[in-house]
C-alpha positions as a LaTeX table, in Angstrom:
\begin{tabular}{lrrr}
\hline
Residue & $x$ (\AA) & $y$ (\AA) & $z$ (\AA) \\
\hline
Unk1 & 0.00 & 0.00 & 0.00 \\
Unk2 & 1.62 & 3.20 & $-1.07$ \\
Unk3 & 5.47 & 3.66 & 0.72 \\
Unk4 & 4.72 & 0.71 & 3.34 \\
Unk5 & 2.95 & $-2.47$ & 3.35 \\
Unk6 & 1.62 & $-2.06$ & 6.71 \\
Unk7 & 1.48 & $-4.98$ & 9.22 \\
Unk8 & $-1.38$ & $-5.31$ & 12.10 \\
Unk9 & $-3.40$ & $-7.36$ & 13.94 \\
Unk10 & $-7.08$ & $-7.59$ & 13.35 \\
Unk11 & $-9.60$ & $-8.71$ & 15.65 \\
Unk12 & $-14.10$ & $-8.85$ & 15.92 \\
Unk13 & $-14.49$ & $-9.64$ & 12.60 \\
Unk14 & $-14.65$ & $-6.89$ & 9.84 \\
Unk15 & $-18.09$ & $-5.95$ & 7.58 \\
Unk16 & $-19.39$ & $-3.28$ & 10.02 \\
Unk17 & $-21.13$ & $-5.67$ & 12.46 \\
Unk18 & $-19.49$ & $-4.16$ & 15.31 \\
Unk19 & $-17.92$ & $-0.64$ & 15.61 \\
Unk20 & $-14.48$ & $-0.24$ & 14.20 \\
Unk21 & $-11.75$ & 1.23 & 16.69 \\
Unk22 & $-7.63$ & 1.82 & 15.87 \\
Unk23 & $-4.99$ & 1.25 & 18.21 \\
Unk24 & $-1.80$ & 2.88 & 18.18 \\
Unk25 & 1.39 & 2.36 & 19.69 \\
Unk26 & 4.62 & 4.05 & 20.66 \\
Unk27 & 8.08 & 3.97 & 20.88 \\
Unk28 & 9.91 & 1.55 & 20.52 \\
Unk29 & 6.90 & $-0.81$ & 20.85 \\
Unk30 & 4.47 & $-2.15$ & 18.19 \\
Unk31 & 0.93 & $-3.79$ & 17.89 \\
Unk32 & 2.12 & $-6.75$ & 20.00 \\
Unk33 & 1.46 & $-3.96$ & 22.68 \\
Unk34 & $-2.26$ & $-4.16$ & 22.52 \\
Unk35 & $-2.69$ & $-8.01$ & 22.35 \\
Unk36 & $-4.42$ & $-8.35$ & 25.77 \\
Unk37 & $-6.89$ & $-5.01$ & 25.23 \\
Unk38 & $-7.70$ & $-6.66$ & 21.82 \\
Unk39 & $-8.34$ & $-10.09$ & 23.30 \\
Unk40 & $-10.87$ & $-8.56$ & 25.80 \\
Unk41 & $-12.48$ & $-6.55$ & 22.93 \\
Unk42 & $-13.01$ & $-9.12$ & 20.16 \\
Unk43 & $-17.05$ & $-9.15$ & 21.25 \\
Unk44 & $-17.38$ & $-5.49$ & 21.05 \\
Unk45 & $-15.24$ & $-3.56$ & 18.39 \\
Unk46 & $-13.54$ & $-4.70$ & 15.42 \\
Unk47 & $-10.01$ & $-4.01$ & 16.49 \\
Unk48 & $-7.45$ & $-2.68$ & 13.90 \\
Unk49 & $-3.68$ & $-2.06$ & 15.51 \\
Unk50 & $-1.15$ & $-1.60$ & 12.77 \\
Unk51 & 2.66 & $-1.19$ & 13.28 \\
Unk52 & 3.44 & 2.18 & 12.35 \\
Unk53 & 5.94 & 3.26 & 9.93 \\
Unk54 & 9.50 & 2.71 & 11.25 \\
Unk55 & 8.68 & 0.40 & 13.71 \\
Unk56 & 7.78 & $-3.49$ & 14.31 \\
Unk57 & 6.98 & $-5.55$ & 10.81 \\
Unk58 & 5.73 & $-2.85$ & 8.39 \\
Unk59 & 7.84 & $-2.99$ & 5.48 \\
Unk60 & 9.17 & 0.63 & 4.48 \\
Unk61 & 12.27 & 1.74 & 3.42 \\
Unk62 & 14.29 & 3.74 & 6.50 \\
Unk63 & 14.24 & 6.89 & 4.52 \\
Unk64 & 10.24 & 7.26 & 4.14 \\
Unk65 & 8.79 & 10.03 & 6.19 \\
Unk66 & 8.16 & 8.96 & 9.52 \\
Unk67 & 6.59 & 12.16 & 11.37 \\
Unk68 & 3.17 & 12.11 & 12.82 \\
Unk69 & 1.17 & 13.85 & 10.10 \\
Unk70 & 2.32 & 11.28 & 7.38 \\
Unk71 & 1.63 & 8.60 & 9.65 \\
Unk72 & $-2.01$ & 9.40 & 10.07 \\
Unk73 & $-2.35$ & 10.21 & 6.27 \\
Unk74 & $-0.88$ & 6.37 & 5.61 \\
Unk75 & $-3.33$ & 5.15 & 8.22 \\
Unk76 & $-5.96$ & 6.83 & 6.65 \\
Unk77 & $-5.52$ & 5.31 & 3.28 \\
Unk78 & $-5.74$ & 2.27 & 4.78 \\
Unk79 & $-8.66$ & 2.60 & 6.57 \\
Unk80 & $-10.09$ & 3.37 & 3.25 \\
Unk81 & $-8.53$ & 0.07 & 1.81 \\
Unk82 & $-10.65$ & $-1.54$ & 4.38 \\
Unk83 & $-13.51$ & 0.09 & 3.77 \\
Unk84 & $-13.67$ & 1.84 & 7.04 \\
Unk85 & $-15.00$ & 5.30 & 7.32 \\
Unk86 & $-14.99$ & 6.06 & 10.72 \\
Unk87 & $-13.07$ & 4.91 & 13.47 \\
Unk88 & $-12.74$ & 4.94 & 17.36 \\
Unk89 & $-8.98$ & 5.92 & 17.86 \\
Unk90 & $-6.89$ & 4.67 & 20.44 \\
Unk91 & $-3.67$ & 5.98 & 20.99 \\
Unk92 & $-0.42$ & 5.27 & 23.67 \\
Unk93 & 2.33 & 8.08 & 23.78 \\
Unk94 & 3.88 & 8.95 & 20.03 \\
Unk95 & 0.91 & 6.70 & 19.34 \\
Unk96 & $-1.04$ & 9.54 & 20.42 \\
Unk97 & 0.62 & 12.52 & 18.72 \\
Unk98 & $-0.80$ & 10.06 & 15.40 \\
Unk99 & $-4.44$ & 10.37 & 16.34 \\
Unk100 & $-4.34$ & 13.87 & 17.48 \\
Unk101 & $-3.39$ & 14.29 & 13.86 \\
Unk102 & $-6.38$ & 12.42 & 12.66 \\
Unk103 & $-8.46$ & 14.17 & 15.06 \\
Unk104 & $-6.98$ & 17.59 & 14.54 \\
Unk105 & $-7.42$ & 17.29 & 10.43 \\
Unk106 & $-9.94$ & 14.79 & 9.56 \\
Unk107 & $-12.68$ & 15.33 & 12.55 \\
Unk108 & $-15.16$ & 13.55 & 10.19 \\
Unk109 & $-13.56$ & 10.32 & 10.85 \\
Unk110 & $-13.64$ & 9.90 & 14.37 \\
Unk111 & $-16.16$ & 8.39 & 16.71 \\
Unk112 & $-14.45$ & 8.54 & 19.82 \\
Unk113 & $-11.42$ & 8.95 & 21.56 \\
Unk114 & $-8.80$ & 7.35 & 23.51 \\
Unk115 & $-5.57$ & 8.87 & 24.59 \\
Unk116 & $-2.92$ & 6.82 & 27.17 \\
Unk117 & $-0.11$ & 8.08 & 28.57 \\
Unk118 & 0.32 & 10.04 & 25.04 \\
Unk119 & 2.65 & 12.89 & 23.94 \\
Unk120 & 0.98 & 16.20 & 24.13 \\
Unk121 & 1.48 & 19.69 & 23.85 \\
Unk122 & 5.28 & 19.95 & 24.67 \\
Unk123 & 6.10 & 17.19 & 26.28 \\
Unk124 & 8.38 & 15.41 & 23.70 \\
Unk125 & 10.99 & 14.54 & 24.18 \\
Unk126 & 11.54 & 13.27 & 27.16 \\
Unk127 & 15.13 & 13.82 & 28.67 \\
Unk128 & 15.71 & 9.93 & 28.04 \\
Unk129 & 14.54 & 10.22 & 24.31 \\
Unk130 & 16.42 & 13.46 & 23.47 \\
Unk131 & 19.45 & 11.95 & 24.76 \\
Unk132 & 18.99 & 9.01 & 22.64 \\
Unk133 & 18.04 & 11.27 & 19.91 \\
Unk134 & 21.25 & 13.69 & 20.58 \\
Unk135 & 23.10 & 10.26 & 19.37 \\
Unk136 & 21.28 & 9.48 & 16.78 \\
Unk137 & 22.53 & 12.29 & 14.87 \\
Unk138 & 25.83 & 11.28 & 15.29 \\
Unk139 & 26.96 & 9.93 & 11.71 \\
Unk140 & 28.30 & 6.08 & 12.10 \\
Unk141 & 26.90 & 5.31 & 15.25 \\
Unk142 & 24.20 & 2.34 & 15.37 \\
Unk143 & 22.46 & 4.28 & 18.25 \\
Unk144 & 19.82 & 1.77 & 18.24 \\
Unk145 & 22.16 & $-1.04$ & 19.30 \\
Unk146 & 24.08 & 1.16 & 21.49 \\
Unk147 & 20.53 & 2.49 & 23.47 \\
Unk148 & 19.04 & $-0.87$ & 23.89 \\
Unk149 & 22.28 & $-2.80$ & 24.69 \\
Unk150 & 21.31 & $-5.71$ & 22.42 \\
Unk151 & 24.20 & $-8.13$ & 23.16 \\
Unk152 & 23.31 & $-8.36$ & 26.48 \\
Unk153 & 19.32 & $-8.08$ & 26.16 \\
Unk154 & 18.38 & $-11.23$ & 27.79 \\
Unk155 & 19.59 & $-10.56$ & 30.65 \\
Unk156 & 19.02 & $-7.21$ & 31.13 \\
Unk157 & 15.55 & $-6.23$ & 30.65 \\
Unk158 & 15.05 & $-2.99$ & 32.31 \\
Unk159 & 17.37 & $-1.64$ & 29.46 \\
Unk160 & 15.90 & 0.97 & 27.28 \\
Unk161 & 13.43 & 2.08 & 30.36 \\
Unk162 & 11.29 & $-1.19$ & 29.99 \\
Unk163 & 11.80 & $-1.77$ & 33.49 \\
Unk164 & 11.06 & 1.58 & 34.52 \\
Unk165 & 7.59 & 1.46 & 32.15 \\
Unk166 & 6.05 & $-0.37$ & 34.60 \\
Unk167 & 5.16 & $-0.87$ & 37.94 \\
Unk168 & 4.92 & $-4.33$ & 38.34 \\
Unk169 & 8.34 & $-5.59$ & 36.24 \\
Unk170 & 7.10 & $-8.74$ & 36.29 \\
Unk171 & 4.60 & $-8.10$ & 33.38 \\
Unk172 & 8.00 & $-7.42$ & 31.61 \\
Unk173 & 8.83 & $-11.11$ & 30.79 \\
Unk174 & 11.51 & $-12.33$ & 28.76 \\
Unk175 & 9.84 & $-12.81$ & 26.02 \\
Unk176 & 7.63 & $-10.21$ & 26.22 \\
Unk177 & 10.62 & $-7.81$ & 25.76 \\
Unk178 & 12.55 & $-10.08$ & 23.43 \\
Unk179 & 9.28 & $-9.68$ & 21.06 \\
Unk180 & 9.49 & $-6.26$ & 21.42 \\
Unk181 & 13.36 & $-5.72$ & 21.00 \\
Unk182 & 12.96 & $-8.56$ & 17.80 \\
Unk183 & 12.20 & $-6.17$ & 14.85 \\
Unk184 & 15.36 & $-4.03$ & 15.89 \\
Unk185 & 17.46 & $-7.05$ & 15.94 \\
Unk186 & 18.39 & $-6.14$ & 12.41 \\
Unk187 & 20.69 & $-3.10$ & 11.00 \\
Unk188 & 17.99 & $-1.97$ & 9.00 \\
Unk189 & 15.32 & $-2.09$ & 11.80 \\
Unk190 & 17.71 & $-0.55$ & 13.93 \\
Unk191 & 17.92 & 2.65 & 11.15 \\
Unk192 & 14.12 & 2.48 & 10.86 \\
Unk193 & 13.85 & 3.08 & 14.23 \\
Unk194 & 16.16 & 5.37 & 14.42 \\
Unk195 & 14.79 & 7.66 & 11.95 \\
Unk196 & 11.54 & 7.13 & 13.51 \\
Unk197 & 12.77 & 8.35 & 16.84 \\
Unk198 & 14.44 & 11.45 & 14.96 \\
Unk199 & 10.98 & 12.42 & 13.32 \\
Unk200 & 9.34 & 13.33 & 16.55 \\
Unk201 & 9.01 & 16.70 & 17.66 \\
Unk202 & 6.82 & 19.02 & 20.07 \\
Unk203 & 5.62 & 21.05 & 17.01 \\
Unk204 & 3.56 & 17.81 & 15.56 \\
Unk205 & 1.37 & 17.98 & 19.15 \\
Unk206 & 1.29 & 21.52 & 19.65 \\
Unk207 & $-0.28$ & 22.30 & 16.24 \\
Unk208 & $-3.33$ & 19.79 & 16.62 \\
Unk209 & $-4.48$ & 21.85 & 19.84 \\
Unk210 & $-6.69$ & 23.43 & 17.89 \\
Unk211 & $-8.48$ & 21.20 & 16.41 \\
Unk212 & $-8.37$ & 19.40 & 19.80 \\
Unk213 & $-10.60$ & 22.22 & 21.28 \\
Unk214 & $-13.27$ & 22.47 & 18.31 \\
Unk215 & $-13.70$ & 18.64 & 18.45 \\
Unk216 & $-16.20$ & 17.90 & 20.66 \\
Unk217 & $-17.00$ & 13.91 & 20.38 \\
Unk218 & $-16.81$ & 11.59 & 23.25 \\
Unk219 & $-13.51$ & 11.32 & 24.70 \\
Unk220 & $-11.17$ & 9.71 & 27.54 \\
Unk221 & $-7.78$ & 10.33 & 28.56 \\
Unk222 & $-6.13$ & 7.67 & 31.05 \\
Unk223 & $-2.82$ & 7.85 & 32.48 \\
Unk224 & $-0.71$ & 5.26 & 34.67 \\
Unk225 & $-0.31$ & 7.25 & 38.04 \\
Unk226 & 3.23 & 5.98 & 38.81 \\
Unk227 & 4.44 & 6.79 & 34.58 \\
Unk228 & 8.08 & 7.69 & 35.56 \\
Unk229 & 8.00 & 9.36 & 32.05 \\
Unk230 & 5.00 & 11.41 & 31.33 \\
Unk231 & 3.35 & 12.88 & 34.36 \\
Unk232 & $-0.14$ & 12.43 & 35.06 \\
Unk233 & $-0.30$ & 16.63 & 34.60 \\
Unk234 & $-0.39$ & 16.25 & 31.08 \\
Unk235 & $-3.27$ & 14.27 & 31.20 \\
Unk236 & $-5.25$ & 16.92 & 32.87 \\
Unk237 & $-3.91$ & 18.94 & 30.19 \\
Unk238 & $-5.67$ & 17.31 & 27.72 \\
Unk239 & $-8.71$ & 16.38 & 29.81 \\
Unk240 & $-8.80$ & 20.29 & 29.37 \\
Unk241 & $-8.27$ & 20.54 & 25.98 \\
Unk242 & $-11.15$ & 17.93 & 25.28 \\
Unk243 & $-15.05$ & 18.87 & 25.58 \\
Unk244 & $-15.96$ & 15.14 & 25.43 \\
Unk245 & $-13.03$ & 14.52 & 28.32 \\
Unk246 & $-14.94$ & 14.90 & 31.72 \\
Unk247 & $-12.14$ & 13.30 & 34.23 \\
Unk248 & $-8.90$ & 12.34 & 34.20 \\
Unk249 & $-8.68$ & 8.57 & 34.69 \\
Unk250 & $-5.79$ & 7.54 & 36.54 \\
Unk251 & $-4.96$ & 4.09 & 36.97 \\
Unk252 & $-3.04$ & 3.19 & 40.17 \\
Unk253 & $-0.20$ & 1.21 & 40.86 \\
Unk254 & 0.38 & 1.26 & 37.02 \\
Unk255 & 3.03 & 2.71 & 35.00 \\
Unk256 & 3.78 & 4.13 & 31.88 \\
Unk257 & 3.02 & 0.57 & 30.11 \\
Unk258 & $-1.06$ & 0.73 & 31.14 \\
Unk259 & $-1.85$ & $-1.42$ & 27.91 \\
Unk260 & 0.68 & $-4.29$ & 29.44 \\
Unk261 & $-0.40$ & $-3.55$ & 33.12 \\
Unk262 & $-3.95$ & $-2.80$ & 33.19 \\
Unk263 & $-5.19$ & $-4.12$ & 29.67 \\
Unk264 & $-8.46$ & $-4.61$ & 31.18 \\
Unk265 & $-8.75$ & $-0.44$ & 32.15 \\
Unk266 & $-8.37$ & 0.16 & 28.59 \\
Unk267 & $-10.55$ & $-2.61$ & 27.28 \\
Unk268 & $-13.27$ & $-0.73$ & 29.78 \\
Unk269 & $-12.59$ & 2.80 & 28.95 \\
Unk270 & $-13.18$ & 1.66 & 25.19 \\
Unk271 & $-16.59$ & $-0.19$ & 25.32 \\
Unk272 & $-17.70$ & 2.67 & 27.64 \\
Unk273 & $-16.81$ & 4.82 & 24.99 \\
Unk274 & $-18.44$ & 2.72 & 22.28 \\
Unk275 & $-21.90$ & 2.57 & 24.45 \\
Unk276 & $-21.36$ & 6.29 & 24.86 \\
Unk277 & $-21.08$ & 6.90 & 21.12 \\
Unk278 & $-24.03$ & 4.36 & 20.20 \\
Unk279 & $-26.77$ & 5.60 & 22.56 \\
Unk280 & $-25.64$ & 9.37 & 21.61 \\
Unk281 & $-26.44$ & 8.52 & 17.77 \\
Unk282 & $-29.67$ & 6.62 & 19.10 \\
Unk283 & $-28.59$ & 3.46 & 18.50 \\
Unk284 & $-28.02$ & $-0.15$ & 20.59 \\
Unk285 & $-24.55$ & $-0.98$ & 21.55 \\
Unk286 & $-23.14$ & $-4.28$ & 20.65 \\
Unk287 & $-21.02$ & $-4.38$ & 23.34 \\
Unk288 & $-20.73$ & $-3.27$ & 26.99 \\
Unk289 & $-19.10$ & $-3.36$ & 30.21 \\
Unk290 & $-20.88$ & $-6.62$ & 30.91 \\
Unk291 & $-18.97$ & $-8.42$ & 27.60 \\
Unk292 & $-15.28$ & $-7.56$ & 28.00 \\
Unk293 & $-13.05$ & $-10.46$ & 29.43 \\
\hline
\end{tabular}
């Protein structure tokens, strides 16, 4: 399709029996993140998360565009590919800067909103990021490799902040970070990566405030309390710049990682948000609280 022959996972069935919603990740995970949300879902959405340019199996050569607005734009196309015109989006941290996108400049296509520990406003990058990212631009150096320390990855798995993503580390299995590190395990993942990293910037976020504000569909912003990396404060930021946000919902004892740490909060906040959006068009929800695993 286009630049990238996208990879996802697809769950509930397509054909428009059940509402569609889009989950996004971050860095440096990919769809493999929202396994467990999905999983819970499969009787109440039909559940789209695609790897995003740059990162897990998507094939794209390392010097396509990898900033936020052409992201959305690719997803987009898709959707249309799949014959999906609107779309509940739900988005985790650079995940998030994607969907504000969609939000911010195609309004018309969204039913509802998620956003989860996301990038906002000004927050990116974070001091561990921008270091990594002060590297990157360092001609000759496989930052990639050198960040996540991949001879030793086995045994070291708090190594590119995994460890600190969580609360509970033990969610952070061995092979649950070995499947995430595995699409970097390569010298050409490594660069798409890379270049991924490099395309993020502050600017991407701040402009879709706007649109933000004049959007006023049924929203929810949820934030790990104990996210070492993105302070519950932006969340109340956005809560603020959402009319269909009422409350911050902050998930204790949780980290940065809610998808891998709470996936049932997330599977909850979505098929509230799908009941929301059905009975507000006057419809009958085909899914509820009472249906997610």
């Amino acid at each position: 399709m286009g630049p990238a022959e996208l990879a996802f996972i697809e769950t509930g069935g397509a054909g428009g029996e059940r509402p569609a919603a889009l989950f996004v990740h971050g860095f440096p995970t990919h769809s493999f993140l929202w396994r467990r949300v999905l999983r819970r879902l499969e009787g109440v959405v039909h559940g789209l998360a695609p790897d995003l340019l740059g990162l897990g199996d998507t094939v794209v050569s390392p010097y396509q565009d990898f900033s936020p607005p052409f992201q959305a734009e690719i997803l987009l196309e898709w959707l249309d590919q799949r014959e999906v015109d609107q779309v509940l989006l739900v988005g985790h941290e650079q995940g998030g800067a994607v969907v504000q996108q969609i939000v911010a400049n195609h309004p018309e296509r969204v039913s509802g909103l998620v956003l989860v520990d996301s990038v906002t406003h000004d927050n990116w990058p974070i001091p561990l990021a921008a270091q990594v990212m002060r590297l990157a631009r360092t001609p000759g150096l496989d930052v990639v490799a050198y960040a996540l320390d991949l001879p030793r990855r086995v045994a070291r798995n708090a190594r590119l902040g995994f460890g600190r993503a969580v609360r509970d580390r033990s969610v952070m299995t061995e092979d649950v970070v070995e499947e995430y590190l595995r699409p970097v395990s390569t010298v050409e993942g490594r660069e798409r990566a890379r270049r991924f990293l490099l395309a993020g910037d502050a600017r991407f976020t701040l402009e879709c405030l706007p649109g933000l504000r004049a959007w006023d569909g049924s929203a929810a912003v949820v934030w790990g309390a104990d996210d070492v990396f993105f302070s519950p404060s932006w969340g109340l930021r956005l809560v603020d710049e959402l009319a269909g946000a009422d409350q911050l919902q902050l998930v204790p004892f949780c980290g940065h990682l809610v998808p891998e740490e709470r996936p049932d909060v997330i599977a909850e906040v979505v098929a509230d948000l799908v009941r929301a959006v059905t009975e507000a068009r006057g419809g009958v929800s085909g899914g509820g609280r009472g249906e997610v695993r």
